[in-house]
C-alpha positions, 0 to 999 in steps of 0.5 A, a space after each residue: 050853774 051846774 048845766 052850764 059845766 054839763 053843756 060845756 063838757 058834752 060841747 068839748 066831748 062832741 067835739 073831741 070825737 068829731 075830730 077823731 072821726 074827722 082825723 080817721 077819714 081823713 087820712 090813710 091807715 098807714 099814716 094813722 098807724 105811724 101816728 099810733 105808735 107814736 103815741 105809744 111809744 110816748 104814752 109808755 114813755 110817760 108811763 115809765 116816768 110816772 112809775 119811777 116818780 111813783 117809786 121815789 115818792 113811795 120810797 120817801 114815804 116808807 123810809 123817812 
């Protein structure tokens, strides 16, 4: 059973780079640029979000 799970995730993992690889040859650097920032822009977006609810969490375990 446990093969079954390690096969399925290098499947998933081999596929993920074959389409970073194919997504970076495909396109030209400024649309990749464009599209990294982005992601960026979304990823700190997302961590802001986290932190404030991390914040709320701790600030209801400490002052209750």
């Amino acid at each position: 059973m446990a093969k079954v799970g390690k096969t399925i995730a290098n499947l998933l993992i081999g596929a993920t780079v074959g389409v970073a690889v194919g997504y970076i040859l495909a396109t030209d650097k400024e649309t990749r640029q464009e599209d990294m920032e982005k992601v960026k822009k979304s990823l700190n977006s997302l961590k802001g979000k986290f932190a404030k609810k991390g914040m709320d969490v701790e600030e209801e375990i400490y002052h209750s």
